[in-house]
N, C-alpha and C positions, 0 to 999 in steps of 0.2 A: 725882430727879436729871434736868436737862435738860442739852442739848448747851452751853446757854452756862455751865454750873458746872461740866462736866468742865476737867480740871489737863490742862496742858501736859506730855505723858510720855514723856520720854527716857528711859527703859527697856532696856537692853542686852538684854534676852529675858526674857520674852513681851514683843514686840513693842505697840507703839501700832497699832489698828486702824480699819479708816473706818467713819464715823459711820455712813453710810449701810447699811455692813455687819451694823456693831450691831442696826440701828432693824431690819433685817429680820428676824434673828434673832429677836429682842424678841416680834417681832408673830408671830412662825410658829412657837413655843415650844411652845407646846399643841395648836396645829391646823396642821400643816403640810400644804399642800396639798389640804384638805379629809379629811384621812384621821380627822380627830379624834382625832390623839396629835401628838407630838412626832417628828422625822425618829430622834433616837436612841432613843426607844420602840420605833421599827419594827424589823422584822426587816431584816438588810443582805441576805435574798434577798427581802425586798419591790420592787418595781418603784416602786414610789417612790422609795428609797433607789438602785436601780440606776442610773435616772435619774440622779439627783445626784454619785453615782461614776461614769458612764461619763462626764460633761460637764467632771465637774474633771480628769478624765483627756486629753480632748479639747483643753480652753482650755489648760493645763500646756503640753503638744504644741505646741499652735499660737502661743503667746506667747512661750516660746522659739525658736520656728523649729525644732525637733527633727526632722533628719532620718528617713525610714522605716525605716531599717537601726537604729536605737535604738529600744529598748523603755523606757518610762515605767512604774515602778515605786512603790506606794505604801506602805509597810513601816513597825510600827510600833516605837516604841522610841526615836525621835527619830535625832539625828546619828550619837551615840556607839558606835550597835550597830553602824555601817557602819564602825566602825575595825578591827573584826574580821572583820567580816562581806566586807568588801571584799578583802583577801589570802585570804580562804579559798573567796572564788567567782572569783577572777582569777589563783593562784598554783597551778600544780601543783609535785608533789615536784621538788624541784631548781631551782625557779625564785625570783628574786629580785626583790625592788622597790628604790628608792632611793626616799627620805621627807625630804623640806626640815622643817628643824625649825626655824620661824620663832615658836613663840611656845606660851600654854600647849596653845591645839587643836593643835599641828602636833606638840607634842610629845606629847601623849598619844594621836595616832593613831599614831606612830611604836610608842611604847610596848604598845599592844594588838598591833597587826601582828607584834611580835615573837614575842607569846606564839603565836601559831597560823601562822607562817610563817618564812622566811627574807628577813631583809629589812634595810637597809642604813641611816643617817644620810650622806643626801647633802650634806647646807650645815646651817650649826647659827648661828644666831644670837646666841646664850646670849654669847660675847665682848662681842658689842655691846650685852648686856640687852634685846637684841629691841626694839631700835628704828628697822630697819629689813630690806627683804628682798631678797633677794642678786639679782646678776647674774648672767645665763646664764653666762656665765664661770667661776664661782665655784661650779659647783654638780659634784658628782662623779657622771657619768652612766658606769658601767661598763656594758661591755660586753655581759654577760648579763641584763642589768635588764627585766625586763618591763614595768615601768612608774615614770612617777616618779608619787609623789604630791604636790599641794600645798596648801597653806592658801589660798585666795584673799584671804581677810580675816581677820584676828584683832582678834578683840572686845575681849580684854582692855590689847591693846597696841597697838591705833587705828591700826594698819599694811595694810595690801594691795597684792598686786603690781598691779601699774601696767600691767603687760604679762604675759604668761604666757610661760614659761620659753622656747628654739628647742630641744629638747632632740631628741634623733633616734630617741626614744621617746615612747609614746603618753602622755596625764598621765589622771591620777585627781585630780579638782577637789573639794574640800571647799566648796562656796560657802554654807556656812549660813547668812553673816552678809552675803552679801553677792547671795542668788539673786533672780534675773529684779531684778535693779536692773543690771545690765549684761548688753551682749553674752555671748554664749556662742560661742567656735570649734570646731564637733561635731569638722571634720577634724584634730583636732590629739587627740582625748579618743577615750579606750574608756569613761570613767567618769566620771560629774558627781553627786553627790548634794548633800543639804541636810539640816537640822532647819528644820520650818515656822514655829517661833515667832521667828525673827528679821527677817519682812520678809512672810510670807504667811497665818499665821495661830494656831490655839495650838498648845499643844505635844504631844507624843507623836505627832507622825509626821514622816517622812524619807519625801523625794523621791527614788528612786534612777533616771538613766536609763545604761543600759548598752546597749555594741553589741551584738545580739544572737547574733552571731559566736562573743563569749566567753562565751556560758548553758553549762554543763555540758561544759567544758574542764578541769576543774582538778581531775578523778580521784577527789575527795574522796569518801568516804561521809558524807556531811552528813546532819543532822538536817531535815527535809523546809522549814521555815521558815528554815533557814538559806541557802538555797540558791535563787538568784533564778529559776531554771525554775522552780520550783513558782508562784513570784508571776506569774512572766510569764505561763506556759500558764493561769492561773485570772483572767488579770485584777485581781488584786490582792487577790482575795476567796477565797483557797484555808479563810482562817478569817476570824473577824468583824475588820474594819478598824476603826482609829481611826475610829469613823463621822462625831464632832463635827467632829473637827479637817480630816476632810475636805470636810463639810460647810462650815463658815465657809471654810478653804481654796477651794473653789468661790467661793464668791460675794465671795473679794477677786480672784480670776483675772479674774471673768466684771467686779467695776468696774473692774479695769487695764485690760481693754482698749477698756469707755467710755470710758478717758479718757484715750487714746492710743496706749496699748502698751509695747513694753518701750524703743522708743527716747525715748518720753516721759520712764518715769520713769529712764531713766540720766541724762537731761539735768534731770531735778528733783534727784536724787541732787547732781550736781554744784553745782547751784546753791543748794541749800543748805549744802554743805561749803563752799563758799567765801563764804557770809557770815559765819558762826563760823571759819571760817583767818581772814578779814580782818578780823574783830575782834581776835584773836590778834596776829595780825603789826601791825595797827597802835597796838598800844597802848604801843610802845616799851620794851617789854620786859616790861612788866610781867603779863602772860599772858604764857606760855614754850608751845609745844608739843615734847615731850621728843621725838617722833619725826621721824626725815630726811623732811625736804620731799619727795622725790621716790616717797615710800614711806608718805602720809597716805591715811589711810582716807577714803572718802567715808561710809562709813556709820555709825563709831565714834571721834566724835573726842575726844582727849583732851589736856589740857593742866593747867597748874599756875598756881599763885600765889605771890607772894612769899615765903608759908609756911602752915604747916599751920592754925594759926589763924584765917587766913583766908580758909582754902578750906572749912574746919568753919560758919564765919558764910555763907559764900555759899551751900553749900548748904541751911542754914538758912533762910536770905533768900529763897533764891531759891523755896522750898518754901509758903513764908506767900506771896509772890507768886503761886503756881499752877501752878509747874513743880517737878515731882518726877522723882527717879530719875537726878540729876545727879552723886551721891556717885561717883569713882573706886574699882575694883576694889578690894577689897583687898590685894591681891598687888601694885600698884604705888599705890596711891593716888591725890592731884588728885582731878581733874574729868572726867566722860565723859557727855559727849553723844551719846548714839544715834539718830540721825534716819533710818530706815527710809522706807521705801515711800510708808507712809500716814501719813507726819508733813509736816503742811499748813508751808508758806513760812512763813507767818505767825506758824506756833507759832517757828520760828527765828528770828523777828524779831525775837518779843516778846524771848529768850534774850542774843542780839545787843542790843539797845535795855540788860533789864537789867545786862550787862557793862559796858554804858559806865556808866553810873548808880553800878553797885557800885564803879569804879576809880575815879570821880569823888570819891568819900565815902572811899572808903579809903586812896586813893592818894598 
């Protein structure tokens, strides 16, 4: 396999990752560093491996612009444990969350929260089939709430807020699907986590950064890994860490910020949703994208065809052409292109160029 026979891979997670990132891997598999093993061979209290985890800890911090008062958290499990794991290191007895339930992530963090806390449905999309996500207005911030939480992006329903809530409570940001491809506002958040395989690297670890104000607030007797003091005061290394996922994680940080930083790739982000919208919108109807315009994903975009028949042949087509991973969910169907971090212009052009082609013959 060389770089010019890899397929064009819109991928909703595990993420498409840079080449350059790959080749390194590739080459330091067996000999990392001179150590004559592999980095996950080693012990994670080797100083080689320390190395590698104190740096993706470091680049994490400084690519986001992460204030000093937040502690950067690397916890393994992916997204999904932090639906749990988040009400029960931010919520003491008696205290409550509100939880936007824009889509299937926003609903099954709501869903877990419940089982180990006291915690509310602020705004529910479900009327609208979650094709778009609500205004400040629209969202029910009571009184006693200690925090809202929300979806910043949903994967399955190619939506994200455009803005983050004015809420006069602190938020809990879900950005799995959508981290270090945008701005981050610390003074608005006590909480921002992630799963790494949508935009930073494979899967089985979660980014959590929390203010360190709220570490061991919330009375619990937790189970020692549950409980983000333990991660904080050990560095993230209280037990062995996702080593790989950190590893590769490091060296796509360490090429973001070769190759610009976080304000680059929000403005890549952009420019490639808006050459797949503008194929969309200009094809006269005949690509539809089901979601409101002012509530489109930059990272997940999805849209339809005429009919199921011949969104069955496009992804076919468009597969023998070289782009895989275009099938729509199947909980809504269509077409879902996921253009991440490290998916080049170009693989969207080629996407864009076959759209026109396919409506040209089919249309």
């Amino acid at each position: 396999m060389t770089t010019s026979t890899r397929v064009h891979n819109f991928c909703a997670g595990p993420c498409t990752l840079p080449v350059p990132v790959l080749e390194e891997v590739r080459d330091e598999f067996l000999d990392f560093d001179g150590t004559g093993m592999s980095i996950i061979e080693a012990s994670h209290r080797a100083a080689a491996y320390d190395a590698v985890h104190m740096e993706a800890l470091a680049d994490f911090r400084s690519l986001a612009a992460i204030p000093d008062d937040f502690t950067v958290l690397f916890i393994g499990g992916g997204a999904s444990l932090q639906f749990a794991q988040v009400p029960m290191n931010l919520l003491a007895e008696g205290q409550t969350a509100g939880y936007l339930n824009t889509g299937a992530w926003g609903r099954k963090a709501l869903g877990d929260a419940m089982k180990v806390a006291s915690v509310y449905e602020a705004w529910s999309g479900a009327d609208g089939s979650f094709m778009r996500m609500p205004t400040t207005d629209e969202i029910e911030v009571r009184s006693d709430a200690r925090y809202l939480h929300v979806t910043t992006n949903e994967t399955i329903g190619g939506i994200r807020l455009p803005e983050l809530p004015a809420a006069d409570i602190p938020l809990v940001s879900d950005m799995s699907s959508d981290f270090l491809s945008r701005g981050i506002d610390w003074d608005v958040h006590d909480l921002v986590y992630g799963g790494a395989q949508k935009n930073l690297g494979p899967a089985g670890l979660a980014i959590v950064v929390v203010r360190r104000d709220r570490l061991s607030t919330h009375g619990r007797n937790l189970a020692s890994y549950l409980d983000y003091a333990t991660h904080d005061a050990n560095d993230s290394m209280a037990n062995t860490p996702p080593m790989f996922a950190i590893y590769v994680m490091g060296k796509v940080l360490r090429w973001m910020k070769a190759e610009g930083g976080l304000g680059e790739f929000e403005r890549r982000a952009a420019e490639r949703a808006s050459l797949v919208y503008g194929a969309i919108d200009g094809s006269d109807g005949w690509y539809t994208s089901p979601v409101d315009e002012a509530s489109r994903s930059h990272m997940n975009i999805v849209f339809r065809l005429p009919d199921e028949d011949l969104e069955k042949r496009f992804v076919a087509e468009a597969a023998d052409a070289g782009m895989v991973n275009l099938k729509g969910h199947r909980s809504v169907g269509g077409i879902r292109a996921s253009v991440y971090n490290a998916m080049p212009v170009a693989s969207v052009e080629v996407l864009v160029d076959f759209m026109g082609s396919f409506r040209a013959a089919n249309g």
